[in-house]
ZAMARGU-4260 file (C-alpha; in steps of 0.2 Angstrom, whole numbers, plus 5000, padded with zeros to 4 digits):
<rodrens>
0) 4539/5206/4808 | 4543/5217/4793 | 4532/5214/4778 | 4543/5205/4761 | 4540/5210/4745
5) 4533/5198/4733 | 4536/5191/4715 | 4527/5203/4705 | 4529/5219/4716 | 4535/5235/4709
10) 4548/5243/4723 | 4559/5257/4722 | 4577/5256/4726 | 4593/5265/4730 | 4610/5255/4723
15) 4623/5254/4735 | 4637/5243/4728 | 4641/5239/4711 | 4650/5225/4705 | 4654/5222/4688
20) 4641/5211/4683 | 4628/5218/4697 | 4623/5228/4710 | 4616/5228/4728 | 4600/5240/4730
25) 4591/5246/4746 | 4574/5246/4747 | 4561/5257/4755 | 4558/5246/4768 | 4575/5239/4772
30) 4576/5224/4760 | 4590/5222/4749 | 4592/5215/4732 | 4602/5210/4718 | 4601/5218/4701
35) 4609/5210/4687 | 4619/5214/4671 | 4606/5201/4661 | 4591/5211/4672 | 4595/5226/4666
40) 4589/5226/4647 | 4584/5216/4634 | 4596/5222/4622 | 4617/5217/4627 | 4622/5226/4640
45) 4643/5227/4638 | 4649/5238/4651 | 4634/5237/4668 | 4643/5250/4679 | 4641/5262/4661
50) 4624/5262/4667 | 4620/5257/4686 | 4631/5266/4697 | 4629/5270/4716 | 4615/5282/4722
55) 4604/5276/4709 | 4586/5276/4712 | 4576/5264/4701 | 4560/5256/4700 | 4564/5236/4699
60) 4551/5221/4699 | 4554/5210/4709 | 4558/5193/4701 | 4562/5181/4714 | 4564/5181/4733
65) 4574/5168/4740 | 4565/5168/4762 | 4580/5158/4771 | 4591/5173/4765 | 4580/5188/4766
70) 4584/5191/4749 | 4576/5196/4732 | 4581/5198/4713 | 4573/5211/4705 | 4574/5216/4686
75) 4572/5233/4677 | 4568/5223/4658 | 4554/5212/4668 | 4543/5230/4668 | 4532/5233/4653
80) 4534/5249/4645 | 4519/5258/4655 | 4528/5252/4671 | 4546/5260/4665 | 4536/5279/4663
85) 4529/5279/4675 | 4545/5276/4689 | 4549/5290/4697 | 4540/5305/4698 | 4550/5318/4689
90) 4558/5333/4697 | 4564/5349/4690 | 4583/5354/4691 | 4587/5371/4698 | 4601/5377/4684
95) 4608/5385/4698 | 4615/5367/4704 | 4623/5362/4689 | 4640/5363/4686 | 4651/5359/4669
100) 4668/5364/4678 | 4675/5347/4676 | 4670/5344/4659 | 4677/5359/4653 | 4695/5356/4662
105) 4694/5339/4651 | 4688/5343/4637 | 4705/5351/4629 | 4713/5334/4632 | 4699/5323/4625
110) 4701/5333/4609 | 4719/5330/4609 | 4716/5312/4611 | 4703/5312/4597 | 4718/5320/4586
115) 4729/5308/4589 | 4720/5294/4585 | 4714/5300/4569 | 4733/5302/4564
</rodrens>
C-alpha cells in the first residue's frame, strides 16, 4: 500500500489538465490533486490558465485529502514565503535552447493592433 500525503505536507507536482477555474496535478508518488483558482494567490486571480498551464511543476501544500476518493487539495497561497523560495531547485538555461522565432513573426501584427487601437 502506497504512502498518502498529509495535511500539512509540502509535495511537488506536475499539472496535467487545466480547467478554467483549476487544474489536476501529478504527484511524485502517483497521487493526484486539485489545485484551485482561489488556491493560487491571495491577491484576485482573473484569468487561472494565465498562470497554471500544463507541464507545470510546483511546490503545493497539501490542504485537504479526501481518503474514500484518494484525492487531495493542495494550495500554492497556503506556503509561507520561506516555503515559496525555496520550491524548486533552480536550474540554468542553456541560451542555446531558447528561441524567440515566434515572437518575432508576431510581433509586427501586435504592433499593428496597438495602432489601431490608439486611433
Amino acid at each position: 500500500m502506497k504512502e498518502h500525503s498529509k495535511v500539512g505536507d509540502l509535495i511537488v507536482g506536475t499539472v496535467v489538465r487545466v480547467y478554467p477555474k483549476y487544474a489536476i496535478m501529478l504527484f511524485e508518488n502517483g497521487e493526484t490533486g486539485l489545485l484551485h483558482i482561489s488556491e493560487l494567490s491571495k491577491a484576485f486571480v482573473h484569468n487561472f490558465t494565465a498562470y497554471v498551464q500544463v507541464g507545470n511543476i510546483y511546490k503545493v501544500k497539501v490542504i485537504s485529502y479526501d481518503e474514500e476518493k484518494d484525492f487531495m487539495k493542495v494550495s500554492l497561497k497556503a506556503m509561507s514565503l520561506s516555503q515559496r523560495n525555496s520550491s524548486l531547485e533552480k536550474r540554468k538555461i542553456d541560451p542555446d535552447d531558447v528561441s524567440f522565432k515566434e515572437l518575432e513573426k508576431k510581433l509586427p501584427d501586435w504592433i499593428k493592433e496597438e495602432n489601431q487601437k490608439e486611433q
